[in-house]
C-alpha positions as CSV (number, residue, x, y, z in Angstrom):
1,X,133.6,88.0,48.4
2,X,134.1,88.5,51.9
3,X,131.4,87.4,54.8
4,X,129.3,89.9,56.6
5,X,128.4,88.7,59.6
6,X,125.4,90.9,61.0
7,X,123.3,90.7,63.8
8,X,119.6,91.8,63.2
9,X,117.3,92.6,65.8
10,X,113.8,93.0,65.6
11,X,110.4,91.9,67.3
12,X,108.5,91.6,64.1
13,X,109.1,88.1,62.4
14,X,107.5,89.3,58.7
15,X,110.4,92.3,58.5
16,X,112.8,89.6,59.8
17,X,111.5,87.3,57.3
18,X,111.4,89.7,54.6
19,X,115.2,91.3,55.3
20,X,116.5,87.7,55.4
21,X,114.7,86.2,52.1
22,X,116.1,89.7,50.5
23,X,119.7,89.3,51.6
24,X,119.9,85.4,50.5
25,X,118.3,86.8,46.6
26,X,121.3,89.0,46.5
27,X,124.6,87.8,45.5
28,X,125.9,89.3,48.4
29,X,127.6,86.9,50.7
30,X,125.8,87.6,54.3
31,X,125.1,86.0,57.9
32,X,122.2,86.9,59.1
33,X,121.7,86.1,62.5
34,X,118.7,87.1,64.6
35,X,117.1,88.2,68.0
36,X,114.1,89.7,69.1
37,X,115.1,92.3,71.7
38,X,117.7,94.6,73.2
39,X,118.1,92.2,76.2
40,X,119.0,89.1,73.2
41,X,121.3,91.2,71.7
42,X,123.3,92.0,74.9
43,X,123.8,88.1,75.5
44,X,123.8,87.2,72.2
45,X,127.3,89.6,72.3
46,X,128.6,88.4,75.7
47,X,127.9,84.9,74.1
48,X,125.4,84.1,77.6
49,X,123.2,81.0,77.4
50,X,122.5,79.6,74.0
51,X,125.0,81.8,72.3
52,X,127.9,81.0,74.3
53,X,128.8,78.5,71.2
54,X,130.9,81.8,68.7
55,X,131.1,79.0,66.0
56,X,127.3,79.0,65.7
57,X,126.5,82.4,66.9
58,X,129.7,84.4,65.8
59,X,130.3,88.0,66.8
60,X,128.5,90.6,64.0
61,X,130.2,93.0,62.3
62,X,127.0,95.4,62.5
63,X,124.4,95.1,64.6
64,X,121.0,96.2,62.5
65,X,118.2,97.2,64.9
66,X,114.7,98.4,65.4
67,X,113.9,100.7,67.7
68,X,110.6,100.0,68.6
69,X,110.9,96.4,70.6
70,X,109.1,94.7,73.3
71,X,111.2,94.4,76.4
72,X,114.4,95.7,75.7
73,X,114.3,98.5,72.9
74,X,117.0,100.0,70.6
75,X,117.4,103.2,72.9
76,X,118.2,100.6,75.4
77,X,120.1,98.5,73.6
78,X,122.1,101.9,73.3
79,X,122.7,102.9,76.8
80,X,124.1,99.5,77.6
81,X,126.8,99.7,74.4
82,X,127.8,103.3,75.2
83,X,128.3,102.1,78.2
84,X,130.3,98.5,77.4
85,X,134.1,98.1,76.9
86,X,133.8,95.7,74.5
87,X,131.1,97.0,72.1
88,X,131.1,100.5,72.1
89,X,132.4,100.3,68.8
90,X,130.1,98.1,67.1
91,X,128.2,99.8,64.2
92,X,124.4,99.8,64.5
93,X,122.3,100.7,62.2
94,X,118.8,101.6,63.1
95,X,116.4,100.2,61.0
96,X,113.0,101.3,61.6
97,X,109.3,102.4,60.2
98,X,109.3,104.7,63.4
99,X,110.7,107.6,61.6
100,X,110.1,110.4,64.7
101,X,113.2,112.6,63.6
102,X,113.5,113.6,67.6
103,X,113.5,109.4,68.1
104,X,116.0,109.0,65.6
105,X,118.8,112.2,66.6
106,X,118.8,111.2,69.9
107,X,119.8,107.2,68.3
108,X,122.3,108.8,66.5
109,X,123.4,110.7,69.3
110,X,124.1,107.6,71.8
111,X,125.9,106.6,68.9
112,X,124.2,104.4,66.6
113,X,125.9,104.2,63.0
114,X,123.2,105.4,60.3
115,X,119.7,105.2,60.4
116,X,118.1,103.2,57.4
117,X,113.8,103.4,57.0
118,X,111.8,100.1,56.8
119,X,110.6,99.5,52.9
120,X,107.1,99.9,52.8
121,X,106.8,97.5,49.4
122,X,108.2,94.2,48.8
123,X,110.8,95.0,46.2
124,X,112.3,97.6,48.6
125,X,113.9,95.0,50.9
126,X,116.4,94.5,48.5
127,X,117.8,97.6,48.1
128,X,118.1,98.1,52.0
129,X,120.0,94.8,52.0
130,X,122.5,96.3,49.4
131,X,122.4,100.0,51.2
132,X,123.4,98.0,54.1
133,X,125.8,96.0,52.9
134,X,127.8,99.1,51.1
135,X,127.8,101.0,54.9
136,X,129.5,98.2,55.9
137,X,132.0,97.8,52.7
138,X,132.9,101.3,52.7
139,X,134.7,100.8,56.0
140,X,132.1,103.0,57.6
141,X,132.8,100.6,61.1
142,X,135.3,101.1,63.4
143,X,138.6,99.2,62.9
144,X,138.9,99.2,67.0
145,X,135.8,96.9,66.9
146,X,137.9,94.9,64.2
147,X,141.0,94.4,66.7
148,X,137.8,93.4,69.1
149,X,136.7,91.0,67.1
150,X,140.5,89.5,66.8
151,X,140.8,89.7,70.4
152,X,137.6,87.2,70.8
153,X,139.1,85.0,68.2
154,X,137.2,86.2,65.3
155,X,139.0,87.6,62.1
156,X,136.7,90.2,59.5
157,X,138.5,87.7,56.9
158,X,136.3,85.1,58.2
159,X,139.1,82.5,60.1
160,X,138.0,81.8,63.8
161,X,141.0,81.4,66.3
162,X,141.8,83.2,69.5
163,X,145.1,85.3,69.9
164,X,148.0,83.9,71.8
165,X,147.9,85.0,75.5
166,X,151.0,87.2,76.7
């Protein structure tokens, strides 16, 4: 089974907790890396700082993301990836308890992916893990962000080299 890397961002450590711990009791084979605002996200992406290193902090597939964050927030986070050449094309999925429907069509409108709703009991975190994971397998991203991906030496079947220069 083919990696998924995916980026999660989100201020509250129990849901990160909780959406990691979920993902590793599947049999689903999934990176999980995480940040805890918009503004980590953005250098997390353009690998500034700490996650210059792409063998420890590879680029994500998906980006999952709450909306409601300290600092930098998913609306945001939005603007700035509408607005990039690089990662306009990266899926997001907005993953929230903040379920305003006005909040979430104007997400959808600056482009995030899908919006799925924070479980409210333990045994829901599983089944978001899997909803997540079948967006992803269905091919529901963008195959330009794929040929991104290649161009910054990282392959969706998991080998890390860069292209030859022309």
């Amino acid at each position: 089974m083919r990696l998924l890397d995916i980026l999660l961002v989100d201020d509250d450590d129990n849901d990160c907790a909780l959406l990691g711990i979920a993902a590793d009791r599947t049999d689903l084979n999934i990176h999980l890396q995480t940040v805890t605002n918009g503004q980590q996200a953005i250098d997390y992406l353009e690998g500034r700082g700490a996650y210059a290193d792409r063998s420890r902090y590879p680029l994500p597939e998906l980006l999952v993301m709450d909306l409601d964050m300290r600092l930098t927030g998913g609306l945001d986070f939005l603007n700035w990836r509408r607005a990039s050449a690089s990662f306009a094309c990266l899926p997001v999925v907005i993953f929230s308890e903040f379920t305003y429907q006005g909040t979430i069509e104007r997400a959808l409108a600056m482009g995030a992916s899908t919006f799925v709703e924070k479980p409210l009991e333990p045994a829901g975190w599983e089944a978001v893990v899997r909803q997540i994971w079948a967006f992803a397998k269905a091919g529901n991203y963008n195959a330009i962000y794929a040929i991104e991906l290649a161009f910054y030496g990282q392959h969706l079947d998991g080998t890390n080299d860069k292209l030859p220069s022309i």
